[in-house]
ROLO-368898 format. One record per residue (C-alpha): residue number from 0; residue in one letter; x, y, z. Coordinates in nm, 2 decimals, decimal comma, always signed. Layout:
# residues N
<torkol resi="NUM" resn="A" east="X" north="Y" up="Z"/>
...
//
This chain:
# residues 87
<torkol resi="0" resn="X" east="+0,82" north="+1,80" up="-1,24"/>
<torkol resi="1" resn="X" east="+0,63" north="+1,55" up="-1,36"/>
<torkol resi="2" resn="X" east="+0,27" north="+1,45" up="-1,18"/>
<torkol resi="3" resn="X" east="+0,27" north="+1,08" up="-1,17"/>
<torkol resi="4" resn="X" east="-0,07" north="+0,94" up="-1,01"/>
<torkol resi="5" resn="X" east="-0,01" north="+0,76" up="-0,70"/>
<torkol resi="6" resn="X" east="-0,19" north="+0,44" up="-0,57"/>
<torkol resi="7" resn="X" east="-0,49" north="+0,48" up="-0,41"/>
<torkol resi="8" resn="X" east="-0,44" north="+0,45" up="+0,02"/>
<torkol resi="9" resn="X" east="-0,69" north="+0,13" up="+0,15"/>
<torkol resi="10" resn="X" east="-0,93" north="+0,24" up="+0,34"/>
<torkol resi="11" resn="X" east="-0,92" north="-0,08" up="+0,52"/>
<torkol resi="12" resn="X" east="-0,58" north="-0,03" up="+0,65"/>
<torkol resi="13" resn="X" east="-0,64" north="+0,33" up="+0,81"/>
<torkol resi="14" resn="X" east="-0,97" north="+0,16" up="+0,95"/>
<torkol resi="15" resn="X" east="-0,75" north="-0,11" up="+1,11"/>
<torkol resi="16" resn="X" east="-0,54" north="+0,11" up="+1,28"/>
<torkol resi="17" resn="X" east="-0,84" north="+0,30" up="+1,42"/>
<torkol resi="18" resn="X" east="-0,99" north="+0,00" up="+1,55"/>
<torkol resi="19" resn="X" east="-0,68" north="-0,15" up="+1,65"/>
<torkol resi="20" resn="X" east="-0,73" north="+0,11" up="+1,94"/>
<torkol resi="21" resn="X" east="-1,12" north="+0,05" up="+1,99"/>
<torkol resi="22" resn="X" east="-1,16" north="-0,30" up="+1,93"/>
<torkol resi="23" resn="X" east="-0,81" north="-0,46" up="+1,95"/>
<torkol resi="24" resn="X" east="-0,94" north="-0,83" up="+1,79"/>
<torkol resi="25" resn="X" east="-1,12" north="-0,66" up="+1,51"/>
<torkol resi="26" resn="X" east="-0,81" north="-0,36" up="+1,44"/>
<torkol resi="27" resn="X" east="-0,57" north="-0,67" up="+1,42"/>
<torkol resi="28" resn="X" east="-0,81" north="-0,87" up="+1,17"/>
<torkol resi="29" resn="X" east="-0,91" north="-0,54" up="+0,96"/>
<torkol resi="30" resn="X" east="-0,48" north="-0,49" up="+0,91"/>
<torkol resi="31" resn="X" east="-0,39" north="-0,87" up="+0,84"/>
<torkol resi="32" resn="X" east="-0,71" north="-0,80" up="+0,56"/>
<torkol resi="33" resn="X" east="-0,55" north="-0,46" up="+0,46"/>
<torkol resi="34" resn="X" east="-0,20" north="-0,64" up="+0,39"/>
<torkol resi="35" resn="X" east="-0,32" north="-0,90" up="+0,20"/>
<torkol resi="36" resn="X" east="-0,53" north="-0,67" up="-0,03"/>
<torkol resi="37" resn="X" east="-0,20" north="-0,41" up="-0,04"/>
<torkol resi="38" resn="X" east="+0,03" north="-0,69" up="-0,14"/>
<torkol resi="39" resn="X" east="-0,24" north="-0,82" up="-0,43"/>
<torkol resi="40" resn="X" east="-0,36" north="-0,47" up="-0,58"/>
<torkol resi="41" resn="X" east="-0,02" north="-0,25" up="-0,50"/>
<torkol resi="42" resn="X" east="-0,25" north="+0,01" up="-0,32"/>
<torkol resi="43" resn="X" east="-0,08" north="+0,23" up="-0,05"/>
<torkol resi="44" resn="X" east="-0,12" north="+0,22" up="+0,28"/>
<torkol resi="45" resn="X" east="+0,08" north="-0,09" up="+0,40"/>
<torkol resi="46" resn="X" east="+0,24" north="+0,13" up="+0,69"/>
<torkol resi="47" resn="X" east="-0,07" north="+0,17" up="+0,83"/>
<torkol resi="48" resn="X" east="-0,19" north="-0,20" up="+0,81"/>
<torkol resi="49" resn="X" east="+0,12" north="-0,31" up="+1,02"/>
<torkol resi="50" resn="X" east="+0,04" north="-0,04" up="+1,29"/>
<torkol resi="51" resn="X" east="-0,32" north="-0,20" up="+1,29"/>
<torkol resi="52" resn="X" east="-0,15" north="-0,55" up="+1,33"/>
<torkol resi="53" resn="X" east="+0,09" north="-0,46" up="+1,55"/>
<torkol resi="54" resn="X" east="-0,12" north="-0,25" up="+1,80"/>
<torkol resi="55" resn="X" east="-0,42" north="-0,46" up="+1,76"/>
<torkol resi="56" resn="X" east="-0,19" north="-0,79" up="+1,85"/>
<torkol resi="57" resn="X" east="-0,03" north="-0,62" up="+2,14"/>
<torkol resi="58" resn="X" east="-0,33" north="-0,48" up="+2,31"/>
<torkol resi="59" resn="X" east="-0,46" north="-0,80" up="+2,29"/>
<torkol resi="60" resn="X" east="-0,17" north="-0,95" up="+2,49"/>
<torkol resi="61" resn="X" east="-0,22" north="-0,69" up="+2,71"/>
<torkol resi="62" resn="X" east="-0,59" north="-0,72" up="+2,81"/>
<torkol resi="63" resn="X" east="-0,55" north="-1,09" up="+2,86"/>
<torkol resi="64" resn="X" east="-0,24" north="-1,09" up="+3,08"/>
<torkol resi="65" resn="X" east="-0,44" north="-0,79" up="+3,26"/>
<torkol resi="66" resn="X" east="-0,77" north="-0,99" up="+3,25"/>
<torkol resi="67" resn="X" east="-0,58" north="-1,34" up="+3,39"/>
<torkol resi="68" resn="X" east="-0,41" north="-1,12" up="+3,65"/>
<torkol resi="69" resn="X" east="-0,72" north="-0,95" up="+3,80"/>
<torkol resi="70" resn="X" east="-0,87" north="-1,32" up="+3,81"/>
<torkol resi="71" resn="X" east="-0,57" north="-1,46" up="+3,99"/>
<torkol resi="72" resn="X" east="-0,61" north="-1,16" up="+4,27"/>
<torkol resi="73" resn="X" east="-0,92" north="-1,24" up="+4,30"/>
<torkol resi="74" resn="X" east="-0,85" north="-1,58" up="+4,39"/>
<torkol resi="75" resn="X" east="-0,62" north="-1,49" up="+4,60"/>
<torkol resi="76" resn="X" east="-0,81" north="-1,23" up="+4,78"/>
<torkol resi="77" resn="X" east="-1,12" north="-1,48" up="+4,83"/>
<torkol resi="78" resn="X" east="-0,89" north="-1,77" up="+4,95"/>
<torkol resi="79" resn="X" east="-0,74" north="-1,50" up="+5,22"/>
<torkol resi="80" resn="X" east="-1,08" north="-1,40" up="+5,38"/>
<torkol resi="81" resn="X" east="-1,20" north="-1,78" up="+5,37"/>
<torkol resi="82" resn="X" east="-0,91" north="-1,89" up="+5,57"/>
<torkol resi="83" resn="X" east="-0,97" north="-1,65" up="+5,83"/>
<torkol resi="84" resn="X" east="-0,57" north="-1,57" up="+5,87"/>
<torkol resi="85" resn="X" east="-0,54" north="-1,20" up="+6,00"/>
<torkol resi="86" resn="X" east="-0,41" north="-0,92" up="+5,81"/>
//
């Protein structure tokens, strides 16, 4: 057995991933960051920069569909009670 040093894991990648959860716009920017610097210095860690992109992306999606839904309802709700129509 032979011990070959490995690559040092970014930092910035497991810090995307951890934001990706907290702060969805700033986990996706931290992974797209961690990639680029994997792919240049051949560090370890590029798993974990796609999960930051991936999540962080997709919670995005998700908080504005949610966000423009609630604001939809809303307008619905207040153009319901203005019109006087019963329930």
């Amino acid at each position: 057995m032979t011990n070959t040093p490995t690559a040092p894991a970014n930092p910035v990648a497991t810090a995307a991933l951890i934001f990706a959860f907290l702060v969805p716009p700033i986990g996706l920017a931290l992974g797209i960051v961690a990639a680029d610097e994997i792919r240049r210095t051949a560090q370890r860690g590029r798993g974990l920069a796609v999960a930051g992109i991936v999540v962080g992306a997709s919670l995005c999606v998700l908080v504005s569909v949610a966000f423009v839904g609630s604001l939809l309802l809303g307008a619905l709700i207040i153009a319901a009670l203005q019109s006087g129509a019963p329930y």
